[in-house]
C-alpha positions as CSV (number, residue, x, y, z in Angstrom):
1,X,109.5,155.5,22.0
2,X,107.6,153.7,24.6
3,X,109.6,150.9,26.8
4,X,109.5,147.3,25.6
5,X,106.6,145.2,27.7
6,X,109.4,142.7,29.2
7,X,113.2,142.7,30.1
8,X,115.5,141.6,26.8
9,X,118.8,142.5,28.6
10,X,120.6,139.1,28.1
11,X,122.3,139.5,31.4
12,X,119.4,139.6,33.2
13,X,118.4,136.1,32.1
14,X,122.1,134.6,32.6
15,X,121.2,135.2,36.1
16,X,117.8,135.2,35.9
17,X,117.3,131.5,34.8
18,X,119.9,129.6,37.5
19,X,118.1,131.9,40.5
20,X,114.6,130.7,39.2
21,X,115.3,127.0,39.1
22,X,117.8,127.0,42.4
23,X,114.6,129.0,44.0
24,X,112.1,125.9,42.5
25,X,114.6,123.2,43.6
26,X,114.8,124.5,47.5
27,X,110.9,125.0,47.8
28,X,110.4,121.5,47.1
29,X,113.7,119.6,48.2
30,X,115.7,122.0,51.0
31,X,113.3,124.3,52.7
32,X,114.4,127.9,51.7
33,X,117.7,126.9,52.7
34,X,119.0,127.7,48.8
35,X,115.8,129.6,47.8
36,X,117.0,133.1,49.9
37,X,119.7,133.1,47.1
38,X,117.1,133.7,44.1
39,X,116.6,137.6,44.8
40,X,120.3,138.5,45.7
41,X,121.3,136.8,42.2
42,X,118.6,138.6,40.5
43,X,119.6,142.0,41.8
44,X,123.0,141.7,40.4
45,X,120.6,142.6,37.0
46,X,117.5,144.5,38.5
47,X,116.5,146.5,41.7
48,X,115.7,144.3,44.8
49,X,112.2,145.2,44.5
50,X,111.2,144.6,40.9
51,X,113.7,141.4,41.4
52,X,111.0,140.4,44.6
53,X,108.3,141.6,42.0
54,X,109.0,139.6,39.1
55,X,109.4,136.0,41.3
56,X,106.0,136.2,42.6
57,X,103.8,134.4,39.8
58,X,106.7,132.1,39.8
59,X,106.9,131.7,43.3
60,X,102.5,131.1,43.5
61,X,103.5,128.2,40.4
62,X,106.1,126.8,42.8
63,X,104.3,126.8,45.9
64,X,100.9,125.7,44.3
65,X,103.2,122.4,42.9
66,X,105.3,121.6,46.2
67,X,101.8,121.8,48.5
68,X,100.7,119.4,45.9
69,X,103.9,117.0,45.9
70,X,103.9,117.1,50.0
71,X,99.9,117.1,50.6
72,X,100.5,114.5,53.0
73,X,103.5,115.4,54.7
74,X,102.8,118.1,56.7
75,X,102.7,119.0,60.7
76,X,99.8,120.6,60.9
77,X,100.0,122.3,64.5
78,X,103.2,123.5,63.4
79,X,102.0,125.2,60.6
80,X,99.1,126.7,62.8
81,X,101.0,128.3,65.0
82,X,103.8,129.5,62.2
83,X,100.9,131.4,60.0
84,X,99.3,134.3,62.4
85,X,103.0,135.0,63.1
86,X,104.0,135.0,59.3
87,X,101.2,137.1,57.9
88,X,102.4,139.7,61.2
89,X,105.5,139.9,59.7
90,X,104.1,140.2,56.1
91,X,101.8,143.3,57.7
92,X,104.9,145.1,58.9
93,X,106.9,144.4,55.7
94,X,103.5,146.1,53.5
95,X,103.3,149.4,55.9
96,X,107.4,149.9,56.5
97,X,108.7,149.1,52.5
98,X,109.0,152.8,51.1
99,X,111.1,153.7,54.6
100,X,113.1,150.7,54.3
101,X,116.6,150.4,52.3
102,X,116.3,146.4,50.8
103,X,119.9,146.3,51.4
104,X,119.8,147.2,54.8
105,X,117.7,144.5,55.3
106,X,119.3,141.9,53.2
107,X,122.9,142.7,55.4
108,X,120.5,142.2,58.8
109,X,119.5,138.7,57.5
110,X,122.6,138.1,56.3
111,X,124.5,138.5,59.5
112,X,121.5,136.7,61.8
113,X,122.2,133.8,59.2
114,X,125.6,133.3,59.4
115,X,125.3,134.1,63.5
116,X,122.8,131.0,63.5
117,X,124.9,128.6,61.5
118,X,128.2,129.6,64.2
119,X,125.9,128.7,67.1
120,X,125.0,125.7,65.3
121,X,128.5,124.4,64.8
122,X,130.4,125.7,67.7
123,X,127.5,124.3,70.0
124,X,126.2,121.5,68.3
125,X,122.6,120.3,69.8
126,X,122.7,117.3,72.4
127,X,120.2,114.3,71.5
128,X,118.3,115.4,74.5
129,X,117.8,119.3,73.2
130,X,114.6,120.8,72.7
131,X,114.0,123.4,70.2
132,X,113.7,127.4,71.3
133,X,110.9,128.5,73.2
134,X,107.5,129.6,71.3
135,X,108.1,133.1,72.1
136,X,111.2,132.8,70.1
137,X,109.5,131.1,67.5
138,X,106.4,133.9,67.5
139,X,109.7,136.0,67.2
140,X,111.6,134.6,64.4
141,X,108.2,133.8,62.5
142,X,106.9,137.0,61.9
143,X,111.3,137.8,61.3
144,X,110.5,135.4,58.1
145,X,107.4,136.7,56.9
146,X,108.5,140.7,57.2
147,X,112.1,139.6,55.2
148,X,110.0,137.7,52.9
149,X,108.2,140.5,51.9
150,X,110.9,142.8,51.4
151,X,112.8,140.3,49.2
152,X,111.9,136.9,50.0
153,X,114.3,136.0,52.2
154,X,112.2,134.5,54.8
155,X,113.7,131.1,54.8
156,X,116.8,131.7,57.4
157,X,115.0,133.6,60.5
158,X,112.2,130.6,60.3
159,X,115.0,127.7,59.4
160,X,116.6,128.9,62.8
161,X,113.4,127.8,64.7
162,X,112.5,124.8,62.7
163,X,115.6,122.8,62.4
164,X,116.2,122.4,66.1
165,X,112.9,120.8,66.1
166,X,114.9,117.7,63.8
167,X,111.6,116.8,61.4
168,X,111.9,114.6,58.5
169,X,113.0,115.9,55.5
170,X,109.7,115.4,54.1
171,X,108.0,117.2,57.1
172,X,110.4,119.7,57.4
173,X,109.8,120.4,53.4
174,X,105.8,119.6,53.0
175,X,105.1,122.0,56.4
176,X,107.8,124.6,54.7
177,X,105.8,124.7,51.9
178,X,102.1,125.6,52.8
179,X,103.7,128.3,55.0
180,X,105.2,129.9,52.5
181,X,102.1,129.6,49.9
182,X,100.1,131.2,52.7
183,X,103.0,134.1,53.6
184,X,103.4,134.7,49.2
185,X,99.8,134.6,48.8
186,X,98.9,137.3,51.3
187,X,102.2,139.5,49.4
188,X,99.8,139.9,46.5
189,X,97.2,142.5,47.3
190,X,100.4,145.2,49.2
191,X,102.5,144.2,46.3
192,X,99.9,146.0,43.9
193,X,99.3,148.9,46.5
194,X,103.2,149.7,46.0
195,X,102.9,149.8,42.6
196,X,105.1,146.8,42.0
197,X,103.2,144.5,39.8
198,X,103.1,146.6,36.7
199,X,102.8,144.9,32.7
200,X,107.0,144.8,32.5
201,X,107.2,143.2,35.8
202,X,104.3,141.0,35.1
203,X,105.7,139.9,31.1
204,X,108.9,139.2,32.5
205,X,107.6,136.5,35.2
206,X,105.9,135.1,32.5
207,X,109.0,134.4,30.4
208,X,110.6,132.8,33.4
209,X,107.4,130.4,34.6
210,X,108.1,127.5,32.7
211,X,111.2,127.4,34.8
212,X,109.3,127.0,37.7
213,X,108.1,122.9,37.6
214,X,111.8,122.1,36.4
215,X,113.4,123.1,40.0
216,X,110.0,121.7,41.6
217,X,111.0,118.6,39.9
218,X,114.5,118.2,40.5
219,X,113.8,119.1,44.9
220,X,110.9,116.4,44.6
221,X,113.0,113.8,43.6
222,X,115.7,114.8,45.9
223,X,113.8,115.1,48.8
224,X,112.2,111.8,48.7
225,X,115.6,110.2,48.6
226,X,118.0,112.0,50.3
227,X,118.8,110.9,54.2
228,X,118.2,113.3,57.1
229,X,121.8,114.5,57.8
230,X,122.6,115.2,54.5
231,X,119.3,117.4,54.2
232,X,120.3,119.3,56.5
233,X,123.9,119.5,56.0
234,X,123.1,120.5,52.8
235,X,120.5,123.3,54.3
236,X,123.6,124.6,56.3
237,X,125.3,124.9,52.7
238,X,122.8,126.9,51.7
239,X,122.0,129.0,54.7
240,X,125.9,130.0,54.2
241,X,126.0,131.1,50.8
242,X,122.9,132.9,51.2
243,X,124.5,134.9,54.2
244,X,127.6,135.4,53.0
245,X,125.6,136.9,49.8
246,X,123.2,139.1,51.4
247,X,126.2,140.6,54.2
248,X,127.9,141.5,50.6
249,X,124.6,143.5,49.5
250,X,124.0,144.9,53.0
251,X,127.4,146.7,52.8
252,X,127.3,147.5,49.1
């Protein structure tokens, strides 16, 4: 008897649904403080992989609608010099995958994450700090795009480079979100080369993408009113949970 064309396990949804809207409600209103979270939840049900597999039609929906919510929000220099190093990272994701345990990587994130967030608080920046050096940036960059590829979880190594720079949350989230369109579009093409976006994979998404405008919604409306320290402090928040989460997978 052949297999069904989508996923019916009901547990798979129970954690399906929350990761899909929590991942639509941090690309448009935190960053990918929260968004990190989506895979890890997901992979409580599924492999890491077909977990990363199934989010990306939802994740081209989401990116598609928050580069059209923050059109006009976005620092364009920035995002120049973010993208080269992005797509590097993508590159080295696409030709290392089938060597690569996803958990292994998840604990790595994981740990840099919750390293970032200590420095943050036991050194708190001065008015009068400047953020890390490009090379750093280059460094943490292409970081982003090569965890991104392996289970999107590029939003803590490119959070610590961006945050110290203090934007707006509406910068912050408008600049956030064309990188990320750019770094998830060019996924696509090795994604199929791996053999990852087969019909099950592909059905499943498609159950889940009306899912993906409801989050969009909910971060749009946060960001525009939400004040700066509470953005962030809530980006913390979520850069905590998602280390503490992917620590847990790395060493299980």
């Amino acid at each position: 008897m052949s297999s069904l064309p989508l996923i019916t396990d009901p547990y798979f949804y129970l954690v399906a649904v929350p990761a899909v809207i929590l991942l639509g409600i941090s690309k448009s209103g935190f960053g990918a403080g929260f968004g990190s979270l989506a895979v890890p939840m997901m992979a409580l049900a599924v492999t890491v992989p077909q977990a990363a597999a199934i989010l990306m039609p939802v994740l081209l929906v989401m990116d598609l609608l928050g580069m059209a919510a923050f059109r006009n929000n976005v620092d364009r220099r920035l995002l120049m010099f973010l993208l080269p190093f992005g797509l590097i990272g993508v590159l080295i994701g696409t030709l290392l995958f089938k060597w690569l345990d996803a958990h292994l990587v998840a604990g790595i994130v994981g740990l840099f994450t919750l390293v970032f967030l200590a420095q943050r608080l036991l050194f708190p920046p001065r008015a009068d700090s400047v953020a890390p050096p490009r090379w750093v940036g280059a460094l943490l960059t292409a970081t982003s795009g090569f965890t991104s590829f392996i289970a999107h979880a590029g939003g803590p190594p490119i959070n610590a480079y961006v945050i110290p720079m203090r934007l707006t949350p509406l910068l912050f989230t408008g600049t956030m979100a064309f990188f990320f369109f750019f770094v998830n579009l060019a996924k696509w093409i090795p994604y199929a080369w791996l053999g990852l976006l087969d019909l099950r994979n592909m059905a499943t998404s498609l159950v889940l993408l009306p899912l993906a405008p409801v989050g969009v919604w909910i971060g749009v409306r946060v960001a525009h009113r939400i004040r700066p320290a509470l953005f962030y402090r809530l980006i913390h928040i979520g850069m905590f949970l998602t280390g503490c989460k992917l620590v847990w997978d790395g060493l299980h």
